[in-house]
C-alpha positions, 0 to 999 in steps of 0.5 A: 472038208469041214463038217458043221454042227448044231448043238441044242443044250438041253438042261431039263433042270434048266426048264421052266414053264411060265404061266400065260397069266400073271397071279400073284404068287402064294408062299406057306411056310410050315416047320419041318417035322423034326422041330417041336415047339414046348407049348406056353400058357399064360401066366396071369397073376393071381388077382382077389375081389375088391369086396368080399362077400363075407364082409358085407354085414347080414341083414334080416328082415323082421316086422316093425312090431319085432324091432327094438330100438338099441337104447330102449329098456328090455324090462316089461313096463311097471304094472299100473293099478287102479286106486278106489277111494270109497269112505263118507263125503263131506259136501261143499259149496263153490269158492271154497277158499285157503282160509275156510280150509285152515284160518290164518291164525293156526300156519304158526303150526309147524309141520315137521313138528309131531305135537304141533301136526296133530293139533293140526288135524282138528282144525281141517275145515273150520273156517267154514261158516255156521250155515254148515251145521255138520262140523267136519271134524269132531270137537276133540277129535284129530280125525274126521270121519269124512275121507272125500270132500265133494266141492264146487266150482274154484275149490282152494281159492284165496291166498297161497297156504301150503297148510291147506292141503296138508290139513285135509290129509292130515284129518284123513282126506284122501281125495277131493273131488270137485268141479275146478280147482284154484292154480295155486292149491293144485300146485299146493297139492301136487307138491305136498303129495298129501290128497288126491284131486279129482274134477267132474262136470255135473252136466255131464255126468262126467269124474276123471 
């Protein structure tokens, strides 16, 4: 008689259980404890700023009454003085011209020569005609006793005579004050440096 038997492996290892639902499965894996990783920094290299500070130019602000421009001159302006003419005047017309302030026939004078310059001062204004009763220079005198001459309208007229104004400051004038003046005994003056021109309107009452 032969005897039958069922055999039911059983492998608990072999098991399984499946889920009744399909998800997507899920991993995380983490280092084992025995293993150490040495922690790294980065290393940037050492970088430096296009513009420094300290060479960018300081600038300070000051008032435009405190800035001095670069060329200007630091030493104080000269003093200016006012010069006073006082002494007696010798009053004249208008039209006073070159040739009653010094005739013609003394501008063979030689001004550089000392003789001839002294000789030169007695004949200041001697043009003049006989209606001036006063002379402006003493007769053997070379200095007048008048040190401003009082003129009229378009004093210096008449041809160009360097002697003219050189004549009245040789005799002691040392300003002329009128109401105009002829162009080319101002330039004659300013040139020759010898007398002081100064103008005034009568009406005005008005002397510069």
């Amino acid at each position: 008689m032969v005897a039958s038997a069922s055999i039911i492996p059983s492998n608990p290892t072999a098991t399984a259980k499946f889920p009744t639902t399909s998800t997507a499965a899920t991993t995380s894996l983490s280092p084992p404890s025995s293993l150490k990783f040495a922690s790294i920094s980065p290393n940037y290299p050492s970088t430096k700023p296009l513009i420094s500070h300290s060479a960018l130019p300081h600038f300070q602000h000051k008032p435009l009454s405190a800035i001095t421009p670069p060329n200007a001159s630091t030493t104080p302006p000269p003093t200016v003085t006012a010069s006073i003419f006082h002494g007696i005047c010798y009053v004249v017309g208008d039209n006073i011209d070159t040739d009653q302030i010094i005739a013609a026939k003394y501008l063979t004078l030689v001004l550089s020569n000392p003789e001839e310059y002294k000789k030169l001062k007695s004949y200041a204004l001697t043009g003049l005609p006989s209606s001036y009763q006063t002379r402006f220079v003493e007769p053997d005198q070379f200095k007048s006793n008048y040190s401003i001459v009082i003129g009229g309208d378009n004093f210096g007229c008449g041809s160009s005579r360097k002697h003219a104004p050189v004549v009245l400051g040789a005799a002691g004038v040392a300003a002329v004050v009128a109401e105009s003046y002829a162009r080319i005994f101002f330039k004659n003056s300013v040139a020759t440096g010898e007398i002081f021109l100064f103008s005034f309107w009568v009406l005005g009452g008005y002397f510069s």
